[in-house]
C-alpha positions as CSV (number, residue, x, y, z in Angstrom):
1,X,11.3,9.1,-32.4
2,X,14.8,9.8,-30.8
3,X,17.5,7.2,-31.0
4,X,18.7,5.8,-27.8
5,X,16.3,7.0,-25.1
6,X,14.6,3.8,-24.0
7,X,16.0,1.1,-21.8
8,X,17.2,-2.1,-23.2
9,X,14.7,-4.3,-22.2
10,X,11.9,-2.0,-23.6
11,X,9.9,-4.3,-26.2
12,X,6.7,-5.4,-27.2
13,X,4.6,-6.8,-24.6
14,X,0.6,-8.4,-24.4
15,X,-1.1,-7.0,-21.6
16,X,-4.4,-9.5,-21.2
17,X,-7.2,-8.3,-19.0
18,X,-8.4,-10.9,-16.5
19,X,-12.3,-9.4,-16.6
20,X,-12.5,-8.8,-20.0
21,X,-10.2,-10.9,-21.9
22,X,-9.3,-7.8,-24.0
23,X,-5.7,-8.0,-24.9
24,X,-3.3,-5.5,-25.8
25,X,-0.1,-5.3,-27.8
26,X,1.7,-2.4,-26.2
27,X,5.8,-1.3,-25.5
28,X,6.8,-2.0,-22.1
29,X,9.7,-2.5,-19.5
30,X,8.0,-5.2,-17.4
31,X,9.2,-8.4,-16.8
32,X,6.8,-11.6,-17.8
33,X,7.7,-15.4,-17.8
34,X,4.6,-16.1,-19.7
35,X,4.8,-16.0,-23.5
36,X,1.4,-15.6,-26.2
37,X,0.7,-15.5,-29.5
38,X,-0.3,-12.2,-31.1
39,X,-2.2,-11.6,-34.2
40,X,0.5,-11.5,-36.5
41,X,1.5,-14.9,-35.2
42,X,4.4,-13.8,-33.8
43,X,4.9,-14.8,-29.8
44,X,5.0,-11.5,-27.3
45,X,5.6,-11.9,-23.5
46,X,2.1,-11.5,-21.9
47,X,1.3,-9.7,-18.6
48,X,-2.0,-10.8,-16.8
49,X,-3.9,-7.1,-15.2
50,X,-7.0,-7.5,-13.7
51,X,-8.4,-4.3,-14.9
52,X,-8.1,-1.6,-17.9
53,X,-10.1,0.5,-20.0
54,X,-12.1,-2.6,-21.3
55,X,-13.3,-3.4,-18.2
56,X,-13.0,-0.2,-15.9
57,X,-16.4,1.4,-15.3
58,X,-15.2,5.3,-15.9
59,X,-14.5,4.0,-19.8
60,X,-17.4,1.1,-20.2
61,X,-20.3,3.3,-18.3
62,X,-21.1,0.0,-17.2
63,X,-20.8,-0.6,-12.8
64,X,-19.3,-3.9,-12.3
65,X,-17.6,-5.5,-9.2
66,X,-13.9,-6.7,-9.7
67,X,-13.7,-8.4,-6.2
68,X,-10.7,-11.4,-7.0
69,X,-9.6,-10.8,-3.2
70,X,-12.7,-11.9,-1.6
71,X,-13.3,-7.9,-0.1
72,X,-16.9,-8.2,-0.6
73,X,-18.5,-11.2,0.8
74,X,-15.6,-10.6,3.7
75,X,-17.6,-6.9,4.1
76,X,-21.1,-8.3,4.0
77,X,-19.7,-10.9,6.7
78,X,-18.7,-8.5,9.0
79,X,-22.2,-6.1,8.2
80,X,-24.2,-9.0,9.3
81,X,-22.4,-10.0,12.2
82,X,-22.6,-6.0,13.3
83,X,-26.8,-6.5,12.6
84,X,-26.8,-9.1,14.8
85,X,-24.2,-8.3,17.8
């Protein structure tokens, strides 16, 4: 790899999925105040997503929802309100 072509700040960071709970160790630029303890014992700071390729249909072939906003139930809501209006 060339020498002096990432920024500073680029270092090892834990990205943790929120569905799954699959974590990975991977080199980032992002900015994290939370810290966790990797594998080789050694503390990474950690980055909470709430989806990746553990839990994203296209890669799992499994159809989940991933609602943490509250979009659904706020759609059937408003669907059964229309049914009876």
């Amino acid at each position: 790899m060339k020498s002096d072509i990432h920024p500073d700040n680029y270092r090892k960071v834990i990205f943790e999925d929120a569905t799954s709970g699959e974590r990975f160790l991977i080199g980032s630029t992002i900015q994290s105040d939370e810290v966790a303890v990797w594998a080789d014992k050694k503390e990474y700071p950690m980055v909470k997503v709430e989806i990746s390729s553990a839990s994203h249909p296209f890669y799992t072939g499994k159809e989940t929802v991933v609602d943490t906003a509250g979009r659904v139930e706020k759609f059937k809501r408003r669907a059964a309100a229309a049914k009876k209006g």
